[in-house]
DOTIRO-845519 format. One line per 4 residues: their letters; for each residue x, y, z of C-alpha. Coordinates in nm, 3 decimals. Example, Ala and Ser with C-alpha at 12.3 -4.5 7.8 and 13.67 -1.06 7.14 Angstrom:
! DOTIRO-845519
AS	1.230/-0.450/0.780 | 1.367/-0.106/0.714;
END
This chain:
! DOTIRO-845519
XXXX	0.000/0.000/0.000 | 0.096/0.361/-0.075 | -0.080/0.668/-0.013 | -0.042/1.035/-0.074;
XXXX	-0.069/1.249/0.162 | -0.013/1.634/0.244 | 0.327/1.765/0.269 | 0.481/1.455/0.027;
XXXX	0.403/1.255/0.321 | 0.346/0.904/0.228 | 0.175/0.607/0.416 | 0.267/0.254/0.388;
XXXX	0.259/-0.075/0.529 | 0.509/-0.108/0.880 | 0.768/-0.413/0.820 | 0.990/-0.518/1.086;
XXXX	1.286/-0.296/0.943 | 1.059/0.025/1.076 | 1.102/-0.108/1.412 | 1.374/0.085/1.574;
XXXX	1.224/0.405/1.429 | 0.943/0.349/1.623 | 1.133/0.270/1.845 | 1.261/0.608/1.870;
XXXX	0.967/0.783/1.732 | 0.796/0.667/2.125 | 1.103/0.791/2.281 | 1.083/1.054/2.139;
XXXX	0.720/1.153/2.269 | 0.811/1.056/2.600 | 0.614/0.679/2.598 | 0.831/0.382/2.809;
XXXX	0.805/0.115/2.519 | 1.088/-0.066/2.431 | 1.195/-0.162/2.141 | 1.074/-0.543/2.312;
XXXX	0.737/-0.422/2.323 | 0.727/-0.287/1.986 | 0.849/-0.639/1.823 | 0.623/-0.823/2.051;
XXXX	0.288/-0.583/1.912 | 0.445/-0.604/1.550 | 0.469/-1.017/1.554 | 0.028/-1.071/1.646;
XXXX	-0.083/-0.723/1.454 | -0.022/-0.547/1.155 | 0.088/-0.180/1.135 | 0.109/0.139/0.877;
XXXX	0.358/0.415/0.877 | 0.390/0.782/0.737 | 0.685/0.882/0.645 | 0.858/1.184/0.499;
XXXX	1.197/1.246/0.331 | 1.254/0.917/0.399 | 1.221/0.933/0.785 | 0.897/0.746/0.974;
XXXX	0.664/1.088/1.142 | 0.396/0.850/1.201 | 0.225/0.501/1.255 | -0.066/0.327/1.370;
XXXX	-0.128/-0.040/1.498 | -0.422/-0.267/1.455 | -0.435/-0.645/1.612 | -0.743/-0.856/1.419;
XXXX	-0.883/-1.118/1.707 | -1.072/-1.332/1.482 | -1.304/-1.264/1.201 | -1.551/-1.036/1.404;
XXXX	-1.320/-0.787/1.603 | -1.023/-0.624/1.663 | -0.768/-0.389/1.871 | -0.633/-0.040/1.733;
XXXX	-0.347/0.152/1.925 | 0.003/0.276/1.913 | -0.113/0.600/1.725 | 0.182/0.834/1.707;
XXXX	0.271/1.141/1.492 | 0.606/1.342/1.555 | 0.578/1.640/1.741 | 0.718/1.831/1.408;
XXXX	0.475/1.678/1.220 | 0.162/1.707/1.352 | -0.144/1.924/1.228 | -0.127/1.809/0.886;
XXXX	-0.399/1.528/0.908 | -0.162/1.245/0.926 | -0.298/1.098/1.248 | -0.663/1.057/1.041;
XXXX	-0.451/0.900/0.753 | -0.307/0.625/0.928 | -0.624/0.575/1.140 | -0.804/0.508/0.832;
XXXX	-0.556/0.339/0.652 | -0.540/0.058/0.973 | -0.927/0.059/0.996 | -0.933/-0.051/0.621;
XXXX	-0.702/-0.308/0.667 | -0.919/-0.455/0.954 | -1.215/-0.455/0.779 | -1.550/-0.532/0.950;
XXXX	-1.501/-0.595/1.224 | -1.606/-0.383/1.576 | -1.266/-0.209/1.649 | -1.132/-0.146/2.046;
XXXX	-0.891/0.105/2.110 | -0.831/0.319/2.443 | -0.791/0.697/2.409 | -0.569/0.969/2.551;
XXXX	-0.762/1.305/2.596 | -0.551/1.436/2.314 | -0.683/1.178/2.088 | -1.068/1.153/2.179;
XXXX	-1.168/1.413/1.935 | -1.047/1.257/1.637 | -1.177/0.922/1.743 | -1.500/1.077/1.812;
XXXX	-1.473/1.240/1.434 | -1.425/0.887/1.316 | -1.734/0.733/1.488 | -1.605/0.560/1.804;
XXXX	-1.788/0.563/2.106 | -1.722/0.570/2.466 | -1.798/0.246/2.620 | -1.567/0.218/2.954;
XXXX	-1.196/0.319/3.048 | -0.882/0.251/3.243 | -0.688/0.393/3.505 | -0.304/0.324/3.502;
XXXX	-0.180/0.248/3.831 | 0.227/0.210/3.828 | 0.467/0.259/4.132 | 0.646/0.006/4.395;
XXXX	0.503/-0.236/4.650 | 0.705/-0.282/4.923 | 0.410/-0.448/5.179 | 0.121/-0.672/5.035;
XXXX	-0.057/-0.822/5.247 | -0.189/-1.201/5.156 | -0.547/-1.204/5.048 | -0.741/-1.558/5.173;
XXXX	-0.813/-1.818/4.915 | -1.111/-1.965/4.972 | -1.251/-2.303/5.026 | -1.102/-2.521/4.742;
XXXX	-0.865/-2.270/4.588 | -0.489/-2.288/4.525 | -0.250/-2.016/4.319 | -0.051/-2.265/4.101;
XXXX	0.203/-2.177/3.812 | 0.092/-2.174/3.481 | 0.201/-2.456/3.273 | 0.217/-2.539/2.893;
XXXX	-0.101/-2.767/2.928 | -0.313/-2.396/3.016 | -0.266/-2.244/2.697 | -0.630/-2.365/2.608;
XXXX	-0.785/-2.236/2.881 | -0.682/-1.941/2.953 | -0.749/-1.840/2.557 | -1.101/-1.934/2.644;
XXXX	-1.117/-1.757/2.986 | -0.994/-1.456/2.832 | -1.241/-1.465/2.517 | -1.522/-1.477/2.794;
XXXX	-1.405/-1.225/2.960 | -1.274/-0.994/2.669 | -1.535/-1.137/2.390 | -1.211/-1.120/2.175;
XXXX	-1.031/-1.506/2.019 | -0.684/-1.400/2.102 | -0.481/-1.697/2.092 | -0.264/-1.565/1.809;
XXXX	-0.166/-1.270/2.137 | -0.145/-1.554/2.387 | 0.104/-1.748/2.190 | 0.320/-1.468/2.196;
XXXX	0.259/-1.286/2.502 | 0.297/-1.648/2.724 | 0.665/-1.688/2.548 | 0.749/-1.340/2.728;
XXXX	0.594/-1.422/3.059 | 0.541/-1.575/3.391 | 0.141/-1.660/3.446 | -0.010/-1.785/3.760;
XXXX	-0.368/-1.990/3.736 | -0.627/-1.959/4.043 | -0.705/-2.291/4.029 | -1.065/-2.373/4.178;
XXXX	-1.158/-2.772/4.194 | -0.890/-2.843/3.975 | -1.034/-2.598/3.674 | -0.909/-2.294/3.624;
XXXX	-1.113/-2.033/3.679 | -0.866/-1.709/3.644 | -0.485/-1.606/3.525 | -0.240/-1.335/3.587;
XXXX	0.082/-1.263/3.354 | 0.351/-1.029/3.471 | 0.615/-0.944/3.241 | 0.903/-0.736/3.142;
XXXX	0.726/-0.382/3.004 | 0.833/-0.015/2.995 | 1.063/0.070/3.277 | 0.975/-0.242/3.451;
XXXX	0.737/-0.491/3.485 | 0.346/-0.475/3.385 | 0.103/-0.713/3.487 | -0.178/-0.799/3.329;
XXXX	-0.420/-0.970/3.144 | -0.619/-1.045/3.494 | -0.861/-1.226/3.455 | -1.093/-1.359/3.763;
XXXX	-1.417/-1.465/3.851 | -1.436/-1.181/4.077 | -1.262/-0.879/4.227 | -1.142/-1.080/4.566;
XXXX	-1.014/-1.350/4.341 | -0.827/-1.074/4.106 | -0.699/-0.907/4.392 | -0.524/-1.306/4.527;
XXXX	-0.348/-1.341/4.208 | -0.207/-0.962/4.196 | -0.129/-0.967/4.540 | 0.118/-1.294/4.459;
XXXX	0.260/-1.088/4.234 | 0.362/-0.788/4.393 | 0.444/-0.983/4.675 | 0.695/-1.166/4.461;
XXXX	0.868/-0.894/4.315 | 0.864/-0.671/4.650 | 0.989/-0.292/4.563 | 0.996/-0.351/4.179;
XXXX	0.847/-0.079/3.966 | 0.499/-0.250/3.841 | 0.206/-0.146/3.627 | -0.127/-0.254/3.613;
XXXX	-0.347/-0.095/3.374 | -0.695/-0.168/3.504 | -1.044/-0.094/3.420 | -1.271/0.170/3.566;
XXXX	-1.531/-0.102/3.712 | -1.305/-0.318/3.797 | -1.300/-0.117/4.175 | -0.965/-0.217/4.241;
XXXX	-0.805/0.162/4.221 | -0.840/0.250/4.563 | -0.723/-0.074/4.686 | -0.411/-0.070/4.415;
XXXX	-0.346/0.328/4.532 | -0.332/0.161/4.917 | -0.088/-0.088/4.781 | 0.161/0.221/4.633;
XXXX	0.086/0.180/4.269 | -0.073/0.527/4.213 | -0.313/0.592/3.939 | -0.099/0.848/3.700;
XXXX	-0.366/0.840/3.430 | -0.665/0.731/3.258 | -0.736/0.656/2.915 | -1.112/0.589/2.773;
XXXX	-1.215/0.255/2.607 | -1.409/0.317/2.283 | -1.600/0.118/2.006 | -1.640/0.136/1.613;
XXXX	-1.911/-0.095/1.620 | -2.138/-0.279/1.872 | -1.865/-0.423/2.127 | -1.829/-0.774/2.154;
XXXX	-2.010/-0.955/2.398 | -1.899/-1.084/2.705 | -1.992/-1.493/2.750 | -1.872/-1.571/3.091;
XXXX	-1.876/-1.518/3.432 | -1.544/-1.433/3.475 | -1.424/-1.020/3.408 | -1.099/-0.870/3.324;
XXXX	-0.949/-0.678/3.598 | -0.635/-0.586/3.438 | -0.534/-0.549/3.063 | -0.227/-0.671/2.841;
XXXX	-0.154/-0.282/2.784 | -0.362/-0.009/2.625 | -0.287/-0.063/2.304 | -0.392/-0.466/2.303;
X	-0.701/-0.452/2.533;
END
């Protein structure tokens, strides 16, 4: 694909090669990705880039789950460059390539107007919590639960405990994101009924998806966690009804910002029990 745009920019596809520009293109804006956490988004999504005189001033990210819905995020334009119109360029160049299906992305304040302009819809947010836990105290399991590791045999189910709690098929995510991380299952009866990943991210480790049957059994596997990894900078980007913000401010991971979840198209539905309680990152969901 290539596009004209104003100012002999031009938009095309994002190939591993644009990487490190991106790379530096987030530095450069002041966002904690590293250049990890770009290949990792790059290997389960597909990307576009503007670029000008033969340097990258923009790109946008997209991440299909399935045939019926999909992620958008990771919408940057250089400082220098912006005003021009290139952020709606590569927002409707990714939306092409993604087709039908209901897109998810999670906005910045700066960016809500020209998602609004584009037809999106508010239907939730997320609060970013980030900072150091030095004291957690244990939350009880309950009758018949246990916090195990995760093991290769899981993979299944915690694809399908996420799609019920996300409505999105993201095994194609899981694949990559369980190579990169430690997971813990609460295990209920022997069946697993929620997971927690904590990983490398940023400028230190993220945690998240959470998934749970409720918030008391979110808060067990976070809390093992952050007890693990006393004093280590942690985020955990979590969703406003989740209600664990006050409890995660308590803990010392503040809440430094908020983003809002919006929908091009009716949002998928949610079939199970369980909820999320924390998210992969804001650009994934």
């Amino acid at each position: 694909m290539r596009t004209a745009a104003d100012h002999d920019t031009r938009l095309r596809d994002m190939t591993s090669g644009d990487l490190p520009a991106m790379h530096a293109l987030s530095r450069l804006v002041q966002w904690s990705h590293r250049q990890e956490d770009w290949d990792l988004m790059f290997k389960v999504g597909l990307g576009v880039v503007a670029e000008r005189d033969g340097q990258v001033v923009g790109a946008a990210m997209g991440w299909p789950h399935g045939p019926a819905a999909a992620t958008l995020g990771m919408v940057i334009v250089a400082p220098g460059a912006r005003g021009g119109g290139i952020g709606r360029k590569l927002m409707n160049a990714v939306m092409a390539q993604l087709g039908e299906r209901t897109i998810l992305l999670n906005a910045t304040e700066e960016g809500l107007p020209l998602y609004k302009s584009l037809g999106f819809k508010a239907v939730g947010g997320v609060h970013q919590h980030q900072g150091a836990a030095f004291k957690v105290p244990m939350i009880k399991l309950r009758a018949h639960e246990r916090v195990r590791p995760m093991g290769a045999g899981d993979e299944a189910a915690i694809v399908e405990l996420d799609r019920g709690a996300s409505g999105l098929a993201r095994g194609r995510m899981f694949a990559q994101l369980l190579g990169a991380a430690q997971g813990v299952v609460l295990d209920r009866d022997n069946e697993a009924v929620g997971f927690a990943l904590f990983r490398r991210f940023g400028h230190g480790y993220l945690i998240g998806p959470v998934v749970a049957p409720d918030a008391h059994g979110a808060k067990i596997l976070i809390s093992h966690w952050l007890g693990s990894n006393p004093g280590m900078f942690t985020r955990i980007d979590a969703p406003y009804d989740s209600g664990l913000s006050t409890w995660l401010g308590d803990l010392g991971l503040a809440a430094v910002d908020r983003v809002t979840t919006m929908a091009f198209g009716e949002p998928p539905a949610r079939t199970a029990a369980a909820a999320t309680f924390a998210i992969a990152s804001q650009a994934l969901g």
